[in-house]
BAROVEX-376969 format. One line per 2 residues: number of its first residue (from 0); for each residue x negated, y negated, z of N, C-alpha, C. Coordinates in steps of 0.1 Angstrom, whole numbers, plus 5000, padded with zeros to 4 digits. Layout:
<nodes>
NUM = X:Y:Z:X:Y:Z:X:Y:Z  ...
</nodes>
This chain:
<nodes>
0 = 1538:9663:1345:1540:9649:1342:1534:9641:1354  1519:9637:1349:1515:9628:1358:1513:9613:1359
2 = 1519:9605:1365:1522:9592:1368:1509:9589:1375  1498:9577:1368:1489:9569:1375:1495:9555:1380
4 = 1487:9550:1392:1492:9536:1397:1486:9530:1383  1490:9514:1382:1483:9506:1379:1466:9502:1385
6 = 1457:9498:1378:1444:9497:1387:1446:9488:1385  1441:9482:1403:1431:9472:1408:1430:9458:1396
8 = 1432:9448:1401:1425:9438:1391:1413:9433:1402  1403:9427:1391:1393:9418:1398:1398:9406:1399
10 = 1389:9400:1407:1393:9384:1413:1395:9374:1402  1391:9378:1390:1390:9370:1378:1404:9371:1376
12 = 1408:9389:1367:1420:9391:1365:1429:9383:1371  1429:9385:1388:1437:9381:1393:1441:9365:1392
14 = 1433:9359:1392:1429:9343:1391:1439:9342:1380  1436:9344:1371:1441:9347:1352:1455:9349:1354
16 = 1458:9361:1361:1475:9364:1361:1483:9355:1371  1476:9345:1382:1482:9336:1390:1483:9324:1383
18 = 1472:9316:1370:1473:9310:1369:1485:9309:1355  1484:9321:1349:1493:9325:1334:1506:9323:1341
20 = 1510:9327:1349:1523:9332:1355:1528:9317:1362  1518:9309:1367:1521:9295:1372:1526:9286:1363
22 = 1518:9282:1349:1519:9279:1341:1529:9283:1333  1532:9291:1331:1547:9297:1322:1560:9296:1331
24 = 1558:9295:1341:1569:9294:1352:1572:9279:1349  1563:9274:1355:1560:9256:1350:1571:9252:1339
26 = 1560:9254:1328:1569:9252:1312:1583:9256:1315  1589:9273:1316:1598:9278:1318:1614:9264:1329
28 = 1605:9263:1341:1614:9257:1347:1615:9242:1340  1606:9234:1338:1612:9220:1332:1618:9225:1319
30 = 1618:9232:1310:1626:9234:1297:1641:9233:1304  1642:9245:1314:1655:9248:1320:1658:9234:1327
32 = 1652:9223:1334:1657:9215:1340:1662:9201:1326  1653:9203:1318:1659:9195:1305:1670:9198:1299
34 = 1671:9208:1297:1684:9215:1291:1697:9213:1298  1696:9212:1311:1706:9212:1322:1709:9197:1323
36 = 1695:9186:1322:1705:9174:1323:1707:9168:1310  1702:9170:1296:1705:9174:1286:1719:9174:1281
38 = 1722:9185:1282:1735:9196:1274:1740:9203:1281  1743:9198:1299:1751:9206:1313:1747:9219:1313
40 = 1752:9223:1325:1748:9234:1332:1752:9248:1322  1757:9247:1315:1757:9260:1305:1748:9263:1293
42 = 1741:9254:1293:1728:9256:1286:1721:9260:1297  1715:9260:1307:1704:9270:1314:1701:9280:1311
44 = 1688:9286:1313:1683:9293:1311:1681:9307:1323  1685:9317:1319:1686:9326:1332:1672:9330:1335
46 = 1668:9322:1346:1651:9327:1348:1651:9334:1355  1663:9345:1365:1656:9353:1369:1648:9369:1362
48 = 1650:9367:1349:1643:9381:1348:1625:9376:1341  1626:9365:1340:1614:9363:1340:1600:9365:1349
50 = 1608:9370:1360:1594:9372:1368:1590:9386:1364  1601:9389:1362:1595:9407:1358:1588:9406:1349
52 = 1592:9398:1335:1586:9397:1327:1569:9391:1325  1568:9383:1335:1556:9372:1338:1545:9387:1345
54 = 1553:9394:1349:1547:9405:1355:1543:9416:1346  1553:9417:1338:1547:9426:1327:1536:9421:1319
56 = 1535:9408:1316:1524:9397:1305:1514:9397:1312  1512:9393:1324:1501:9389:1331:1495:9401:1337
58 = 1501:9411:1345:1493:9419:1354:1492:9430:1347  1501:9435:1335:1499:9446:1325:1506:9442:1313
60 = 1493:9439:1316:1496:9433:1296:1494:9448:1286  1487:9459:1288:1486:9466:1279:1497:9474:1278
62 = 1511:9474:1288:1518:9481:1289:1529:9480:1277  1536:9494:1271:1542:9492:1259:1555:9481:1260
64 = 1558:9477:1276:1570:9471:1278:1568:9456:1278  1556:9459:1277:1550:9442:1276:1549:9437:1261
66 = 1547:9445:1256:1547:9442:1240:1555:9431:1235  1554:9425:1223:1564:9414:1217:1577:9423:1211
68 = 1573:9436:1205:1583:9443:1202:1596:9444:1214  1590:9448:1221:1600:9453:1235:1606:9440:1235
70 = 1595:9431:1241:1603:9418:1243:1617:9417:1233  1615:9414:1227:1622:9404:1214:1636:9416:1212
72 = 1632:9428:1210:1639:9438:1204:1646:9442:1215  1643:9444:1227:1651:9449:1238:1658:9440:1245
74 = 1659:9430:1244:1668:9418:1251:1676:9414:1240  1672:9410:1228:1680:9407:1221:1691:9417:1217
76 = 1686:9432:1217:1697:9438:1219:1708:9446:1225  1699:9445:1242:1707:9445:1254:1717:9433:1253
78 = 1709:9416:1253:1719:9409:1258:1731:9410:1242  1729:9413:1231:1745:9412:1220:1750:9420:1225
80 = 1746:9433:1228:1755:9448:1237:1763:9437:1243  1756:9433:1259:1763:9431:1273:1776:9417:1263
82 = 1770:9415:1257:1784:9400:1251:1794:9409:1245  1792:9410:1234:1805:9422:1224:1813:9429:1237
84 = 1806:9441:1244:1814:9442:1254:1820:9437:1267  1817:9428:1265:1829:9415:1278:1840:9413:1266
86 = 1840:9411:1255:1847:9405:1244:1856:9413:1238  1852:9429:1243:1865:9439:1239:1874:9444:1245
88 = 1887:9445:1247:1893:9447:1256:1892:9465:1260  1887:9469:1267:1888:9481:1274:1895:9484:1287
90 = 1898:9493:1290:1906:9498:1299:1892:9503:1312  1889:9498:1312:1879:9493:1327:1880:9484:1340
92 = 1874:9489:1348:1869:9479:1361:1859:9469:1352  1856:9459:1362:1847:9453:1360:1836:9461:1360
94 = 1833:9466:1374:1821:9473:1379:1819:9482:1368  1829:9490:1360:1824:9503:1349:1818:9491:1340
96 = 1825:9482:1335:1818:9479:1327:1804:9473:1329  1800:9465:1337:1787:9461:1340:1782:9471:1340
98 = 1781:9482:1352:1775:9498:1350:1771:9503:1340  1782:9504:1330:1784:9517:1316:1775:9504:1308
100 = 1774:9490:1308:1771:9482:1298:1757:9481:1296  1752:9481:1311:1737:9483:1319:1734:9495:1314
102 = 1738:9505:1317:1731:9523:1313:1731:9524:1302  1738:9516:1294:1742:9519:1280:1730:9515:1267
104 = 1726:9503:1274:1719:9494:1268:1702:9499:1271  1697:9504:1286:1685:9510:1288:1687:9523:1282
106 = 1692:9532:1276:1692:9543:1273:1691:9541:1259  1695:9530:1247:1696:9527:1234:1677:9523:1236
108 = 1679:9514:1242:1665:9508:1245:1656:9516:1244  1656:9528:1250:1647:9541:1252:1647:9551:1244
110 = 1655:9551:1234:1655:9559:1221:1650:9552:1210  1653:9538:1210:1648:9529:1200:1635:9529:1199
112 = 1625:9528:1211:1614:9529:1216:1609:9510:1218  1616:9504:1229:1616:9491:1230:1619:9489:1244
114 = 1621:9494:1252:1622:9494:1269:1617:9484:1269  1622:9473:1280:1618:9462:1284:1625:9461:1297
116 = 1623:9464:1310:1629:9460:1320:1633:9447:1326  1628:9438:1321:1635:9423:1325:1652:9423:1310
118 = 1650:9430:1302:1660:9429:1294:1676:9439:1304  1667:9452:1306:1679:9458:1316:1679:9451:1330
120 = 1681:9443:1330:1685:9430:1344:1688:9420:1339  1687:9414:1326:1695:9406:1323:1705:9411:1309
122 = 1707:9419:1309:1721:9429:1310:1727:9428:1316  1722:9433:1330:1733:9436:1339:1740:9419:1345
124 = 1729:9408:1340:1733:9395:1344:1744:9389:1337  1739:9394:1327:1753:9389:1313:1766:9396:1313
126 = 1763:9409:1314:1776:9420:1319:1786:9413:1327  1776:9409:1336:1784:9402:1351:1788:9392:1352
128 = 1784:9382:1346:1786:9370:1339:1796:9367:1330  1809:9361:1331:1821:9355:1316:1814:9345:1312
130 = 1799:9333:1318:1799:9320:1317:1789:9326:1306  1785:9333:1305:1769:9340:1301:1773:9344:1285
132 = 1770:9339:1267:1774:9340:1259:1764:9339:1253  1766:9336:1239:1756:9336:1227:1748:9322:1228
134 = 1755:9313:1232:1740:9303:1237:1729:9306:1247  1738:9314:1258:1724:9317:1265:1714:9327:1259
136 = 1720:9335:1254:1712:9347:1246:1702:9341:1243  1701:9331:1226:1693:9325:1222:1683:9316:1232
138 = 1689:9309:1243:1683:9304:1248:1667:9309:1258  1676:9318:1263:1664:9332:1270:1659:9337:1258
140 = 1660:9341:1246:1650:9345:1236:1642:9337:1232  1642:9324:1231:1636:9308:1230:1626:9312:1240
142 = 1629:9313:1247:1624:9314:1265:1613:9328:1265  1617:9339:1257:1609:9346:1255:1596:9347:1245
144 = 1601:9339:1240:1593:9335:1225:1582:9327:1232  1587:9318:1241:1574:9305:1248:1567:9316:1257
146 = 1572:9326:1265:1564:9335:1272:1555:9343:1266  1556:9349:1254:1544:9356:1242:1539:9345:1243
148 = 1537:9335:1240:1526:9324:1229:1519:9320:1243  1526:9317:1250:1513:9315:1267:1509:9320:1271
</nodes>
């Protein structure tokens, strides 16, 4: 099992993935700052797994986790996992469940064939999170949807 680095971008690429990732950050953050004075602070949008994501689009786009499939399929089904289980009452820590909720969800993810690493981190954000529900879900999927089309 041999693991290669990613290669090298040229000054173009690079140019390309600074300005894609600036731009989508951009859009990304005024949507989140409309929403917030909008429809209060529980409509926001969890941007932190976006940089992962802006990283998978921009600097390896050909990668399978970059895909729209991953996208869409792996967050959407990490983050209804990470909600249903805050919602059922189990005989857990918090910590198991964030843990077991997180492992649970990248291993379905990996059989499905949909891995998306910004989706396993915002798992573990939702897990972690009571404020974190089915509007945010949609909202960050919204959010993912604007990140394919840029």
């Amino acid at each position: 099992f041999q693991v290669k680095d990613p290669p090298a971008s040229s000054w173009a690429e690079a140019f390309h993935t600074f300005a894609g990732v600036a731009v989508n950050l951009l859009v990304l953050t005024h949507m989140n700052t409309h929403l917030v004075k909008t429809h209060g602070p529980a409509s926001s949008i969890v941007l932190g797994p976006f940089g992962a994501f802006c990283t998978l689009c921009y600097a390896l786009p050909g990668a399978p986790a970059s895909q729209p499939k991953s996208s869409i399929l792996g967050q959407a089904f990490s983050l209804t996992l990470a909600i249903l289980l805050k919602k059922i009452p189990l005989p857990w820590t918090t910590e198991a469940r964030i843990s077991l909720t997180t492992a649970l969800a990248i291993g379905v993810m990996s059989k499905l064939g949909c891995s998306h690493p910004p989706a396993g981190a915002a798992t573990l954000l939702f897990a972690s999170n009571e404020a974190l529900g089915w509007s945010q879900m949609w909202i960050l999927l919204l959010a993912n949807v604007v990140t394919i089309i840029l």
